[in-house]
C-alpha positions as CSV (number, residue, x, y, z in Angstrom):
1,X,14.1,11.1,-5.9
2,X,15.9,9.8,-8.9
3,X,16.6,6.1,-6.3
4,X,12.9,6.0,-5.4
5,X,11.9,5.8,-9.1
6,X,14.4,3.6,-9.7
7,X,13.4,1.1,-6.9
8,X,9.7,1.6,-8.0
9,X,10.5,0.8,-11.8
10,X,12.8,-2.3,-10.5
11,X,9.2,-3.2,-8.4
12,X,7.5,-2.6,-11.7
13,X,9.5,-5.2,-13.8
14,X,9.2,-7.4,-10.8
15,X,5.4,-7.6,-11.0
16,X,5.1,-7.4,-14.8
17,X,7.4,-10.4,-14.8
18,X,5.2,-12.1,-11.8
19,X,2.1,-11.3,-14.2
20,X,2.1,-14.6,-16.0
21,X,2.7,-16.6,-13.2
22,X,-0.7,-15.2,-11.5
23,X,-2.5,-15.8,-14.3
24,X,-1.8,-19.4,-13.9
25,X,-2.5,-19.1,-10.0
26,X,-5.4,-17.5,-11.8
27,X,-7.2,-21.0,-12.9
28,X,-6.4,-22.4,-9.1
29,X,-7.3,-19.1,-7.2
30,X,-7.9,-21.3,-4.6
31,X,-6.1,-19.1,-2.0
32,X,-7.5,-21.1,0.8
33,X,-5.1,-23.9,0.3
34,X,-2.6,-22.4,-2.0
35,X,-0.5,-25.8,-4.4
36,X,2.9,-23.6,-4.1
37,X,4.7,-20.9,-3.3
38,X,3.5,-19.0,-6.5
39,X,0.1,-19.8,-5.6
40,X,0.6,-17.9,-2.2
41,X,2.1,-15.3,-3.8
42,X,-0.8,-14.9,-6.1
43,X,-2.9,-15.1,-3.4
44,X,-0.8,-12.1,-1.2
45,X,-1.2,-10.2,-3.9
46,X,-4.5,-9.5,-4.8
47,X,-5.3,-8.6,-0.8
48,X,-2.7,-5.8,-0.9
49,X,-3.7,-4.8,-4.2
50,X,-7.4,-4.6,-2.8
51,X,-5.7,-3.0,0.6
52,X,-4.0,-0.2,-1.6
53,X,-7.4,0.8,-3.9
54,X,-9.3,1.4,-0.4
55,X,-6.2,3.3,0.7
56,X,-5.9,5.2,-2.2
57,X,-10.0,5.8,-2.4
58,X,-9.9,6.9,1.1
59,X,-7.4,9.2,1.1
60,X,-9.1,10.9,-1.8
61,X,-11.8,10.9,0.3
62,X,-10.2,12.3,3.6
63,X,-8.1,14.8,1.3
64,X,-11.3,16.1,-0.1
65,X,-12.4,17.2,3.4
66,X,-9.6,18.9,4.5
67,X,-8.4,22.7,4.2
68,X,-5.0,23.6,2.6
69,X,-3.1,22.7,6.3
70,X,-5.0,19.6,6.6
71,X,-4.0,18.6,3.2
72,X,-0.4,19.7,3.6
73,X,-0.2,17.2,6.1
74,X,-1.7,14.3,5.0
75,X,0.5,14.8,2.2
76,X,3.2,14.8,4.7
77,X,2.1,12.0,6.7
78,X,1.6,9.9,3.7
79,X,4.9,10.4,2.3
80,X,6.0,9.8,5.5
81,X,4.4,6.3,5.8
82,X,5.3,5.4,2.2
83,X,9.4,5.4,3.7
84,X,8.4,3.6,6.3
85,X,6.4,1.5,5.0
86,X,9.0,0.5,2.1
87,X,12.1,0.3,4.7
88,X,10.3,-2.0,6.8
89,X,8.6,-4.6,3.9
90,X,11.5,-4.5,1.3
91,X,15.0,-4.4,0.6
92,X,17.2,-4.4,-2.6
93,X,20.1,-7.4,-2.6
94,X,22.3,-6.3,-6.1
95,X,20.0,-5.8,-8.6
96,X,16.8,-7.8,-6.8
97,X,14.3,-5.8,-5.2
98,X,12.4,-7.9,-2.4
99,X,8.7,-7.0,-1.0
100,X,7.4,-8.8,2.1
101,X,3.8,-8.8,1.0
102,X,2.2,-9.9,4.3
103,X,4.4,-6.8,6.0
104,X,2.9,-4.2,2.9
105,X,-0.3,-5.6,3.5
106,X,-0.3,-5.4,7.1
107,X,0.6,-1.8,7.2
108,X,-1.1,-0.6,4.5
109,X,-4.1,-2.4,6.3
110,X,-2.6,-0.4,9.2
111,X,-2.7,2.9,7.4
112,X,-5.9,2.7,5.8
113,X,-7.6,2.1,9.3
114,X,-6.2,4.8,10.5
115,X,-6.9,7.1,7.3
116,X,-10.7,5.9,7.2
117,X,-10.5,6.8,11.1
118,X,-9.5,10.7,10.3
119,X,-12.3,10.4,7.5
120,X,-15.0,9.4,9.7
121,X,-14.0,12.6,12.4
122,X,-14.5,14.6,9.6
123,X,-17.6,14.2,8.4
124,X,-19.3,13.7,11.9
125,X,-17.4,16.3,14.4
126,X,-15.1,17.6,12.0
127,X,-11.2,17.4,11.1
128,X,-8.5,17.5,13.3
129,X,-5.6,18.7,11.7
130,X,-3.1,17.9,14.5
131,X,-4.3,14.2,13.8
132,X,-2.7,14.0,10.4
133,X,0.9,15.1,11.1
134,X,3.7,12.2,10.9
């Protein structure tokens, strides 16, 4: 527990240090044709940001129709895809923590699909439990 916040406040710092850079990609958002690297970056970001807020709104959503064994695991499931997730799109080299943001965005993409999937089964033929284990 105590190494995943760690690793997240090290991802914090990261991005907080990022920040100024994007707001200069932020006058050339033009993420079609990206100038540089930074510029790319920029442009990565914001889609997996976007990505996570529909994640995150749909889970709410899906969580909201579930009973207290649905919910138990989707919690599960999640937590579950969060490891993966983080050992497949980052790694830590001394005191650098590194985030593939075309693999995060990709799976969380992959994950909200399937989330918004489970959602739509609930509300037309109902929830399927079995669905949401890991």
């Amino acid at each position: 527990m105590l190494k995943q916040r760690n690793m997240m406040l090290r991802l914090v710092i990261s991005v907080l240090c990022l920040m100024p850079l994007s707001l200069l990609a932020a006058q050339s958002s033009n993420c079609d044709k990206p100038r540089n690297d930074f510029d790319g970056l920029y442009c990565l970001n914001k889609v997996y940001q976007q990505a996570d807020n529909e994640l995150n709104a749909t889970f709410q959503k899906l969580s909201a129709q579930l009973n207290a064994d649905g919910k138990a695991r989707l919690k599960r499931g999640q937590l579950a895809w969060i490891r993966e997730r983080n050992e497949e799109c980052s790694e830590t080299r001394g005191e650098a923590f590194l985030v593939n943001l075309r693999c995060a965005t990709e799976t969380t993409v992959d994950r909200l699909n399937f989330l918004q999937a489970r959602y739509r089964e609930c509300v037309s033929s109902g929830c399927r439990n079995s669905l949401l284990d890991p």
